[in-house]
C-alpha positions in Angstrom: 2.8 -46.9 13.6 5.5 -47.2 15.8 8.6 -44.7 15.4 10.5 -45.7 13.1 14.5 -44.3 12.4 15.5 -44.2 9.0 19.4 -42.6 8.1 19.7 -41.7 5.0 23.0 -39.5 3.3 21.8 -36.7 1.3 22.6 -36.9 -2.5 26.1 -35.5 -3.1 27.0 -33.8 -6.4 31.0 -33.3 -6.9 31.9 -30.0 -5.5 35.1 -29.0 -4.2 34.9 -28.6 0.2 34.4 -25.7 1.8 37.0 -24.7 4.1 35.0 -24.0 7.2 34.0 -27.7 6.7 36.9 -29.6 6.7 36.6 -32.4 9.0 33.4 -31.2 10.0 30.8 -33.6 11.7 27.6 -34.8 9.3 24.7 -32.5 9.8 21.9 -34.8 11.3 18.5 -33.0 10.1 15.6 -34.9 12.1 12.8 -34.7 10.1 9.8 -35.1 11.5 6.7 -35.3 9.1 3.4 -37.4 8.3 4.3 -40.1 5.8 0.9 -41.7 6.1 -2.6 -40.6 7.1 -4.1 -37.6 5.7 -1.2 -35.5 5.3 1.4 -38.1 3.7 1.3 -36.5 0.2 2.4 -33.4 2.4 5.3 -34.8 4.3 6.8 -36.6 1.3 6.5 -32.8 -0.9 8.1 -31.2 2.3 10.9 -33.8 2.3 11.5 -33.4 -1.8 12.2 -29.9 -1.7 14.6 -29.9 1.2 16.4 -32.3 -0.5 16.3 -30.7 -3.7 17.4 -27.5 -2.2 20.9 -29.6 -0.5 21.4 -31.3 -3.5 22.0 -27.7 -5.5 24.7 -27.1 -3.0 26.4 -30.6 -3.2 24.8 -32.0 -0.6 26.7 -30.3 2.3 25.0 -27.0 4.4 27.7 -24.9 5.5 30.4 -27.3 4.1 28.5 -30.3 6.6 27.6 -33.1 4.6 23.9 -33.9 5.2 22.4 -37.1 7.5 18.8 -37.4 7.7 17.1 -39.2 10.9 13.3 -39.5 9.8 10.0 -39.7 11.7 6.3 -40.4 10.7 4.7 -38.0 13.0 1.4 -40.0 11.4 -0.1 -36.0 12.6 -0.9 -38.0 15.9 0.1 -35.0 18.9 -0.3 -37.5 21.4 2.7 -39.4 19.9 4.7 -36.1 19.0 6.7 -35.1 22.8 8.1 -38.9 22.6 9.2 -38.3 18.5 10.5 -35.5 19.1 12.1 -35.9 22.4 14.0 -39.1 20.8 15.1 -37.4 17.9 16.9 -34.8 20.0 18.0 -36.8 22.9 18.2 -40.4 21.5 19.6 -39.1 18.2 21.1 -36.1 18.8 20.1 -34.2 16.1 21.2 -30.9 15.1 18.3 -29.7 13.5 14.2 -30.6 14.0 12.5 -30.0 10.6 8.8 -30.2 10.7 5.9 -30.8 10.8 2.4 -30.3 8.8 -0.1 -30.6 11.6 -0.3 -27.8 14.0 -0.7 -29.7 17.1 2.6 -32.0 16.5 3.9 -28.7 15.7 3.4 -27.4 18.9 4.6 -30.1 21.1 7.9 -29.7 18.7 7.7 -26.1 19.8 7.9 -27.0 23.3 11.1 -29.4 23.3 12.8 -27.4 21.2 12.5 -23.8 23.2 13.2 -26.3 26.6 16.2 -27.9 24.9 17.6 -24.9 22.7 17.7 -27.4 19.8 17.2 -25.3 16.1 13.4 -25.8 14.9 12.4 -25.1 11.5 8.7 -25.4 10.7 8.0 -26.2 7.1 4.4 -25.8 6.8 1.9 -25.6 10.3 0.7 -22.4 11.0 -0.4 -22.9 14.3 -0.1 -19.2 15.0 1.2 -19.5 18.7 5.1 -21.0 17.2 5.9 -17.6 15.8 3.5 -16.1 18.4 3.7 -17.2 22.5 6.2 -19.8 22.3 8.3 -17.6 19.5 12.4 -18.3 20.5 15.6 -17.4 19.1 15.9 -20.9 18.1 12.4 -21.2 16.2 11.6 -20.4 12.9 9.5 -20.9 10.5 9.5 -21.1 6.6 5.7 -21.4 5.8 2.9 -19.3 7.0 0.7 -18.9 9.6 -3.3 -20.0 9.8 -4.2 -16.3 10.4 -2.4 -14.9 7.2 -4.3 -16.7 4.3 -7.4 -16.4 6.4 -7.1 -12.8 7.2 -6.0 -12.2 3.2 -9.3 -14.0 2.3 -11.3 -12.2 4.8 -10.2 -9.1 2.9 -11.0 -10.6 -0.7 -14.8 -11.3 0.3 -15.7 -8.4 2.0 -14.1 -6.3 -0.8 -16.7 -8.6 -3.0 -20.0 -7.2 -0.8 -21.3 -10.1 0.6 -22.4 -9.4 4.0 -23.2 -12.9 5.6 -21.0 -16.5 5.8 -20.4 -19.6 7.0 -17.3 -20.7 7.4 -16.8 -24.5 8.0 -13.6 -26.2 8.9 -11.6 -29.0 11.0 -12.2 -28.6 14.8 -8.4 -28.0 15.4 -5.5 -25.0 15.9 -5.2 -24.8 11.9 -8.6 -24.2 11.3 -9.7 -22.2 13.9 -6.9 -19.9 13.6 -7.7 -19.8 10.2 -11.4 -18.8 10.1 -10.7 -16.7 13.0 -8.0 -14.6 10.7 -10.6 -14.8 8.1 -13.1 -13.5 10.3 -11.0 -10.7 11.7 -10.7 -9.3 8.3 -14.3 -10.2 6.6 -15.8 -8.1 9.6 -13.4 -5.1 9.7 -14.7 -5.0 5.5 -18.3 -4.9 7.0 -19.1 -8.3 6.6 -20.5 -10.8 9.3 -20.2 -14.5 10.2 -23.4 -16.1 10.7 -22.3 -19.3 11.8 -19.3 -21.5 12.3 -19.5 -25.1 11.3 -16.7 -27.8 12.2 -15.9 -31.4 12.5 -13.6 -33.4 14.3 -9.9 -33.7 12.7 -9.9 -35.9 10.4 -13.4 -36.7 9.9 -15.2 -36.0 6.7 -18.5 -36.9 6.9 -19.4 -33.7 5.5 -23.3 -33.8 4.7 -24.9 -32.9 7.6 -23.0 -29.5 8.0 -23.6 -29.1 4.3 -27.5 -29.2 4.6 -27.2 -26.6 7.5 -25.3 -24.4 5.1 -27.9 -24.8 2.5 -31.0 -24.1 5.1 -28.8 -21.1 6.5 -28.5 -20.0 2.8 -25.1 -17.5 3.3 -23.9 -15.2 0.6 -20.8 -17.1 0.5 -18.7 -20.0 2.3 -15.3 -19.8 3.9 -13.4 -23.1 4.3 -10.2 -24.6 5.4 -9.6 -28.2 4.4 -6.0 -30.0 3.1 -4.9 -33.2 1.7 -7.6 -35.9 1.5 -10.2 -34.2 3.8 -9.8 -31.4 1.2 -10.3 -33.5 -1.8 -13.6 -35.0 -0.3 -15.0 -31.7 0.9 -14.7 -30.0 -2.2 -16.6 -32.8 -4.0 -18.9 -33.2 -1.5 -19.9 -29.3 -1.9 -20.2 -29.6 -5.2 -22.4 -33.2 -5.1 -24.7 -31.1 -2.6 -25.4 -28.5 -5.7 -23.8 -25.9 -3.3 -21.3 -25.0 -5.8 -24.1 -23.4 -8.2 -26.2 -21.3 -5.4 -23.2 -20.3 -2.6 -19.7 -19.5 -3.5 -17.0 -21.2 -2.3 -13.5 -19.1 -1.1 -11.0 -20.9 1.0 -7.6 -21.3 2.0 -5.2 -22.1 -0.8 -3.8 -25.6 1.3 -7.7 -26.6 -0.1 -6.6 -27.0 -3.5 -3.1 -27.2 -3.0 -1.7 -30.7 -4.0 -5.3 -31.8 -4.5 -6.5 -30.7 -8.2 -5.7 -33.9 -9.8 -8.2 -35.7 -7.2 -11.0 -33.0 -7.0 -11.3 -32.9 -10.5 -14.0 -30.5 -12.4 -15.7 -30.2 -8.8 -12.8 -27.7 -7.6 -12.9 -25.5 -10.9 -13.7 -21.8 -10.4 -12.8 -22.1 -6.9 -10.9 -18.6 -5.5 -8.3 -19.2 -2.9 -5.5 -17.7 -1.0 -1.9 -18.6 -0.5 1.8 -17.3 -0.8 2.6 -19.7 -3.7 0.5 -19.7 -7.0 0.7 -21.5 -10.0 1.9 -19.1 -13.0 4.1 -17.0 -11.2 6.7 -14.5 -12.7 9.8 -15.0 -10.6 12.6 -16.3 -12.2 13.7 -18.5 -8.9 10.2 -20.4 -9.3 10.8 -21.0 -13.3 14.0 -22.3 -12.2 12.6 -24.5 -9.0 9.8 -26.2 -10.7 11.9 -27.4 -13.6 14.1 -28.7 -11.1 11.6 -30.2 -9.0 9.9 -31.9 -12.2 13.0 -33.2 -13.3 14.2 -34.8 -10.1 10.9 -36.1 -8.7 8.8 -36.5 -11.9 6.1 -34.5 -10.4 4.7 -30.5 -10.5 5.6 -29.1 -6.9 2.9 -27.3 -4.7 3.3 -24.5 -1.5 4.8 -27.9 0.4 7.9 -28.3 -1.8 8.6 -24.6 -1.6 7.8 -24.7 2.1 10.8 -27.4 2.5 12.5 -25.7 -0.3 12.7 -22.4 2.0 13.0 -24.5 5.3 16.3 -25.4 3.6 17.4 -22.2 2.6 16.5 -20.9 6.1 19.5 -23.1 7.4 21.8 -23.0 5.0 21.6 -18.7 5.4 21.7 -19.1 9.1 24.8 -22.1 9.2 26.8 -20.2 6.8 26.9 -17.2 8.8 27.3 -19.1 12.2 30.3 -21.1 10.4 28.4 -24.3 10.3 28.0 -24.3 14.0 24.5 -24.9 14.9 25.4 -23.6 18.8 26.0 -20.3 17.4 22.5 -19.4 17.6 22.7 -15.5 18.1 24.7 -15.4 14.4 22.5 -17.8 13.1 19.2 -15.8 14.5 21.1 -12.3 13.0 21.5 -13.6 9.6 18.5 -15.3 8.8 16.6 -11.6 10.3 18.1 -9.9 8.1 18.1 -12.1 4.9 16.1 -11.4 1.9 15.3 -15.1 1.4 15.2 -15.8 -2.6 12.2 -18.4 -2.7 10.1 -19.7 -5.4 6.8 -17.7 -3.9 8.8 -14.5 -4.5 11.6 -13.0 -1.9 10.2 -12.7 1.2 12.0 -11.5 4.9 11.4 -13.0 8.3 9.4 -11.1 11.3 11.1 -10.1 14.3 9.0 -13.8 15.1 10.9 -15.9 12.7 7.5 -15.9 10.6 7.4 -15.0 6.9 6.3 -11.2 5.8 5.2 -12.4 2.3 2.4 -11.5 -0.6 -0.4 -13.5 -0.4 -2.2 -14.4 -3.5 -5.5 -14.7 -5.0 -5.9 -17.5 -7.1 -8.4 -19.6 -9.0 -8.4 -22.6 -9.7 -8.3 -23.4 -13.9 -7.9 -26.4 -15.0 -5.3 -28.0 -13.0 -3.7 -25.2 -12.0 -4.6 -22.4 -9.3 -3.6 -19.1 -11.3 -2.5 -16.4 -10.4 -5.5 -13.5 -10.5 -3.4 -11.0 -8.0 -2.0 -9.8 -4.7 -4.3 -10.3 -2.2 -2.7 -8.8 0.2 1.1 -7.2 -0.2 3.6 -8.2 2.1 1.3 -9.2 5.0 3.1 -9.7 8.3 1.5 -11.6 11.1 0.6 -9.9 14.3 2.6 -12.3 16.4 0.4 -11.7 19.3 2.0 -12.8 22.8 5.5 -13.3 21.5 8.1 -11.7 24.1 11.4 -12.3 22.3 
């Protein structure tokens, strides 16, 4: 798919305008996400809560009304230097918002550090944003592939189990991931026999699920999302794996997927900063919202562009809705207690979120809450300089 520019004005309830913006300029937010492929359900749940989250404060963000200038990344990192690099100097946007796959991610990293224009990433963890190419002007309302990972590593080797397999996509998100997972699981005592991947976004899962059942591990690791997630988890199940290995994975594996995965995900234990039966009062308050507007349950992606949202609108206000006041922007948003749906959570030194990651299960069509996983886990932003 070619790029394609959509403007679109945010939603605007009637409030009275703030002072500092008075005659301001719109706010162009470029966002640039997968709305097909793989990760389309993603994009569009990223996209929702953002726009729920400007629509509370009547559409404006710092007193700026809101103009959106939209991107389908299609997760294709060969096409993401040209998005990205049109969206900031064809369209002159104020703000890049995305994206879900950790390689587009990455090249939106680049431009922005080269450019100085304000990135917020709303879900891909690719550990290097927030780590190597961390910048005053990056930051990141999500995760990163080492956190879930490393909280899972913990989980199973607190279990006993002394041998697995972990199997994954053969890209940044789930290497990072199984090598967080690994980090942890062998610390606890454990080791990783084998690593099994596939190209992204290939799912022709069979052959790497009979070497897992002629290696015969205690348990499996695995980090899948969207519609490779969906198949995987069947697929494991279809193979009669579910009944003689256990499963653990990354939350994003049953995240936004239950409905498709059906009976074959049930049981499953994951980790994630969101779960499903939390007791914070912002998240009652979010999900009713969410339902009500969209006519759907949100997932981690909504609260991920939920947060991205927040992220700015604590940064603008302090910086007076200019986005070139990036060292008042920076100083708020490090020292903000951000109010999210997950449960309040700071930002590193990185710009990364030091949050509680959850153990869930999956029941029914939910993935309850069973307990902190790990509390308040920080990433170790390894190589960042800032």
């Amino acid at each position: 798919m070619n790029f394609v520019r959509i403007t679109l004005v945010a939603a605007c309830a009637i409030a009275a305008p703030l002072a500092m913006g008075q005659g301001a300029p719109k706010l162009k937010v470029g966002l640039m996400l997968p709305y097909t492929g793989t990760y389309a359900s993603l994009g569009t749940a990223i996209e929702n809560g953002f726009r729920l989250y400007v629509t509370e404060q009547g559409g404006k963000i710092a007193g700026r009304e809101v103009e959106y200038v939209k991107v389908d990344d299609e997760s294709d990192p060969s096409k993401a230097t040209d998005n990205v690099n049109k969206l900031v100097k064809r369209d002159h946007v104020d703000v890049l918002v995305g994206s879900v796959h950790s390689g587009v991610a990455m090249a939106m990293a680049k431009v922005a550090k080269d450019t100085g224009t304000l990135l917020i990433v709303p879900n891909a963890g690719a550990d290097a944003v927030t780590g190597s190419m961390c910048a005053p002007n990056i930051f990141r309302s999500s995760f990163t592939n080492w956190q879930p990972g490393y909280a899972m590593g913990e989980v199973v080797a607190k279990k006993g189990y002394k041998k697995v397999v972990t199997i994954t996509w053969k890209y940044a998100a789930g290497d990072e991931s199984v090598r967080g997972f690994k980090e942890a699981f062998e610390k606890g005592g454990g080791q990783v026999v084998k690593e099994l991947n596939l190209p992204f976004p290939n799912v022709e899962f069979q052959a790497l699920l009979t070497e897992i059942a002629a290696t015969k591990p205690d348990a499996v690791y695995t980090f899948f999302a969207g519609g490779g997630a969906v198949k995987f988890v069947k697929d494991y199940a279809g193979a009669g794996l579910k009944k003689t290995i256990p499963l653990y994975a990354a939350g994003f594996t049953t995240d936004g997927t239950l409905e498709a995965q059906g009976e074959a995900a049930s049981g499953l234990f994951t980790t994630l900063h969101y779960a499903d039966s939390l007791s914070v009062p912002r998240d009652a308050t979010f999900r009713l919202s969410y339902a009500k507007t969209y006519k759907l349950q949100p997932d981690v992606y909504a609260v991920q562009g939920y947060d991205a949202a927040q992220i700015l609108g604590i940064g603008l206000a302090a910086a007076k809705g200019d986005t070139g006041k990036q060292a008042e922007f920076a100083a708020a948003v490090e020292k903000a207690r951000i109010d999210s749906p997950r449960g309040a959570f700071t930002l590193s030194r990185a710009h990364n979120p030091v949050q509680d990651i959850y153990l869930r299960q999956v029941v029914g069509k939910e993935n309850k809450l069973i307990g902190v996983a790990s509390k308040a886990l920080a990433d170790p932003a390894r190589g960042c300089k800032m």
